[in-house]
C-alpha positions as CSV (number, residue, x, y, z in Angstrom):
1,X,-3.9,49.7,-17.2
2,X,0.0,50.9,-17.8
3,X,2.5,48.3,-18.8
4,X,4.3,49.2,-15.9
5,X,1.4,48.3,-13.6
6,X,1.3,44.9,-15.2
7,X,4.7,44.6,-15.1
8,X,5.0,45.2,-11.6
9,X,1.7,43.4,-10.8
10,X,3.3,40.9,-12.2
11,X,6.4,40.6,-10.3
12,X,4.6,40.8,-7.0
13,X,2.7,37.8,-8.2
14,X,5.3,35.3,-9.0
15,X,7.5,36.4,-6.3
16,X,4.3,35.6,-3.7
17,X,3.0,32.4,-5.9
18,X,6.9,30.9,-6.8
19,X,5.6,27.4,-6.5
20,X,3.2,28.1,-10.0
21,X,4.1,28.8,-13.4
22,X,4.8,32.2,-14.9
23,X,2.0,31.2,-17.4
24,X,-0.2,30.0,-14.9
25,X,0.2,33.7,-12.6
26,X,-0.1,35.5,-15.9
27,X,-3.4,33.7,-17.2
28,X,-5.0,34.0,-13.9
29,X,-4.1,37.6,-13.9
30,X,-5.3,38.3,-17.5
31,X,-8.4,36.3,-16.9
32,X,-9.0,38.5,-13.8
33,X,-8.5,41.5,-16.1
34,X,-5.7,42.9,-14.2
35,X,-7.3,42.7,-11.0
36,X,-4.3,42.0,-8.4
37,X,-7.0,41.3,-5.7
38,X,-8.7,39.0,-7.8
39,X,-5.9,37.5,-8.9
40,X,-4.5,37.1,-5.3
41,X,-7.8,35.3,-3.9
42,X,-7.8,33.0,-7.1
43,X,-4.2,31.6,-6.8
44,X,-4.5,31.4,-3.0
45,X,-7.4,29.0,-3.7
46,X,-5.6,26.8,-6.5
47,X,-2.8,26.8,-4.0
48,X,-5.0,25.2,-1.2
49,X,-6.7,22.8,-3.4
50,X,-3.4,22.0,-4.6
51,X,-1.8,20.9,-1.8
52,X,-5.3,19.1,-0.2
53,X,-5.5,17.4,-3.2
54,X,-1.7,16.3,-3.0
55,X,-2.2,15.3,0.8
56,X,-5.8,12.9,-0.4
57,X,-4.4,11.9,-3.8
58,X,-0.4,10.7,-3.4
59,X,1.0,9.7,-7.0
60,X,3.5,7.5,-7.1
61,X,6.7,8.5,-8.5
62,X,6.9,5.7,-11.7
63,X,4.1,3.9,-12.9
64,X,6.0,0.1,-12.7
65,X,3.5,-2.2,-13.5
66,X,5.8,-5.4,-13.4
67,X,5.9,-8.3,-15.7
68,X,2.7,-6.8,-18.4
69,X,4.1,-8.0,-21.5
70,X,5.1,-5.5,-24.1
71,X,2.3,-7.0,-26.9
72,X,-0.5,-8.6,-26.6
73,X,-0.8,-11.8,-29.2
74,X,-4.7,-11.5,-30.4
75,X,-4.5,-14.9,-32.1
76,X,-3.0,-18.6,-32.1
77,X,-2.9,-18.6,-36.1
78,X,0.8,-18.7,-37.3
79,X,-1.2,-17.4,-40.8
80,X,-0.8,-13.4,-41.2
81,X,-3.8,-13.1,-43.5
82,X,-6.8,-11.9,-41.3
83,X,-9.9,-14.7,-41.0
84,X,-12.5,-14.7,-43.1
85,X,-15.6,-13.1,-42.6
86,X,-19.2,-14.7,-42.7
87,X,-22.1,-13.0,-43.6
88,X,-25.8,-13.8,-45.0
89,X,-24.6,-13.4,-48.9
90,X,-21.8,-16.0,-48.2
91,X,-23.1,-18.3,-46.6
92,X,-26.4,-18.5,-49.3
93,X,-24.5,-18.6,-52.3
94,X,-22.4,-21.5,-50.5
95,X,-25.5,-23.4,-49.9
96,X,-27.0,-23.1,-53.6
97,X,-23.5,-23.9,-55.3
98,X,-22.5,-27.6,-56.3
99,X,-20.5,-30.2,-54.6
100,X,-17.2,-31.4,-56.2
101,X,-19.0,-33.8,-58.2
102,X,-20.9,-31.5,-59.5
103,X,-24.4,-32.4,-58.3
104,X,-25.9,-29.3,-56.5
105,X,-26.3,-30.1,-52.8
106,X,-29.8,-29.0,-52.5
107,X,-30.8,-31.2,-55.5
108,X,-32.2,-35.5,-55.1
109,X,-29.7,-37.7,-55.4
110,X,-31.1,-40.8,-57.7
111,X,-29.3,-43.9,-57.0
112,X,-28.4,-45.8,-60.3
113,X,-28.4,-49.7,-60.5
């Protein structure tokens, strides 16, 4: 194929499919390897299912959606520090350590008189 024919293939193409892309005419053109037929049948059918799918489907011009707040507030805490997480190790070595007064809270307590 001449790069005359393409040119001109070309031309014929966006002046019959104005309402697409130069890049979209020349992809579909390539991908059809220069076939104008081809090409012709193929933007004939995104054109149709263009303009059902706009008649079905309607998009509205902006996509207002009111009063949504700008950020969401995950927690209550005024403290920036993120909680603390609990997991098996934690919570046994918590269990096996001593109290404040130093008696370990799994041991007797002996009451003294």
């Amino acid at each position: 194929m001449r790069n005359d024919d393409s040119e001109f293939d070309m031309e014929f193409l966006l002046a019959n499919f104005s309402d697409l892309s130069i890049e979209s005419v020349r992809d579909v053109y390539l991908a059809n390897d220069g076939d104008v037929d081809a090409t012709i049948e193929m933007l004939t059918q995104l054109e149709i299912y263009s303009n059902e799918a706009e008649e079905y489907l309607p998009l509205p011009d902006t996509l207002d959606i009111g009063d949504a707040p700008e950020t969401i507030e995950t927690s209550t805490s005024t403290s920036s520090a993120p909680p603390k997480q609990k997991n098996a190790s934690n919570e046994a070595s918590a269990s096996s350590s001593s109290t404040s007064s130093g008696t370990p809270t799994n041991a007797p307590v002996s009451s003294s008189s």
